[in-house]
C-alpha positions as CSV (number, residue, x, y, z in Angstrom):
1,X,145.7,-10.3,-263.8
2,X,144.2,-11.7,-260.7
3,X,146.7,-11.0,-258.4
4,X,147.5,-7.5,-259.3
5,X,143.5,-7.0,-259.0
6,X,143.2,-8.4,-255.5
7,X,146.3,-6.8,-254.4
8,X,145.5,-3.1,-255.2
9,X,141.9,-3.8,-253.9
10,X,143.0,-5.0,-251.0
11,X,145.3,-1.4,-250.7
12,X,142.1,0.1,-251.1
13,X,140.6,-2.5,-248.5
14,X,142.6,-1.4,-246.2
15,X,142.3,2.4,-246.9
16,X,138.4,2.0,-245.9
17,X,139.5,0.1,-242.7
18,X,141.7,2.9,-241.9
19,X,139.2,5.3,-242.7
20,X,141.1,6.7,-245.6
21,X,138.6,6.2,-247.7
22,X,134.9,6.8,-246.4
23,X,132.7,7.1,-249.7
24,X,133.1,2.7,-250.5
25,X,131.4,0.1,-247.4
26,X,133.9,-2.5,-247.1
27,X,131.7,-5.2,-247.1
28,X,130.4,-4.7,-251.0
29,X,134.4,-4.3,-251.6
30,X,135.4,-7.2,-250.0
31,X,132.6,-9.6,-251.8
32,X,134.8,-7.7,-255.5
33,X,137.8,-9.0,-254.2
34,X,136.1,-12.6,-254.1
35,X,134.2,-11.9,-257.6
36,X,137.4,-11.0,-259.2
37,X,139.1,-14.2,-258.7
38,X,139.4,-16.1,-262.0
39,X,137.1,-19.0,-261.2
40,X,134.7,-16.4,-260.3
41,X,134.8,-15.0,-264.0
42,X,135.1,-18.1,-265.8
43,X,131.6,-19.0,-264.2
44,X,129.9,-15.5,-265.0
45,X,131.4,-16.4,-268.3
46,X,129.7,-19.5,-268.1
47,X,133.5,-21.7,-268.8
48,X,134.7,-23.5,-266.8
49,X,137.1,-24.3,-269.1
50,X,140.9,-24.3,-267.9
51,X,142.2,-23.5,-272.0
52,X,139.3,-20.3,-271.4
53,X,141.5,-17.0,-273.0
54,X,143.0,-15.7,-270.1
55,X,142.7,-12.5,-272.2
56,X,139.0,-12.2,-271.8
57,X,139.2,-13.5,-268.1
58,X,141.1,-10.3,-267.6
59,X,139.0,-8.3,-269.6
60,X,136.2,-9.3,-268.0
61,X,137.6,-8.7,-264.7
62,X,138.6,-5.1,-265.5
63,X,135.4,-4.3,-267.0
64,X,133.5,-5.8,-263.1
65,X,135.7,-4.0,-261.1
66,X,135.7,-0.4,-263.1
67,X,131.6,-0.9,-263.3
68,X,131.8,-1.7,-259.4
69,X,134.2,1.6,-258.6
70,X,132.4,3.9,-261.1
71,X,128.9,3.1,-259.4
72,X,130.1,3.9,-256.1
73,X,126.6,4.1,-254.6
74,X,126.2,-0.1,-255.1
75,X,129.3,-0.5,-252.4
76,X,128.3,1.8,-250.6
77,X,127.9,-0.3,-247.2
């Protein structure tokens, strides 16, 4: 879901700002945390649709955010 995305990339977020985490630049990582939001997807999706299946939204999400962390090198800051 939305919120549990945002939430446990804002943990990692936060791990980056404490220098936790040093191979993701926190600015590429903030900009996922906007892109995951579900208005976001619905307009990659091209639907804008409030009936869109939330089921896809979520896939959708999952599948931009494990891309994103699996290339590490594009948020890399």
């Amino acid at each position: 879901s939305a919120v549990e995305a945002i939430e446990l990339l804002s943990q990692i977020r936060l791990g980056i700002s404490l220098g936790l985490i040093n191979n993701l630049g926190i600015e590429k990582l903030t900009a996922l945390l906007y892109l995951c939001q579900s208005a976001h997807i619905k307009k990659i999706l091209d639907t804008m649709d409030d009936g869109a299946d939330n089921n896809l939204v979520d896939y959708s999400r999952a599948e931009i955010i494990r891309d994103a962390l699996e290339d590490k090198q594009c948020l890399k800051g």
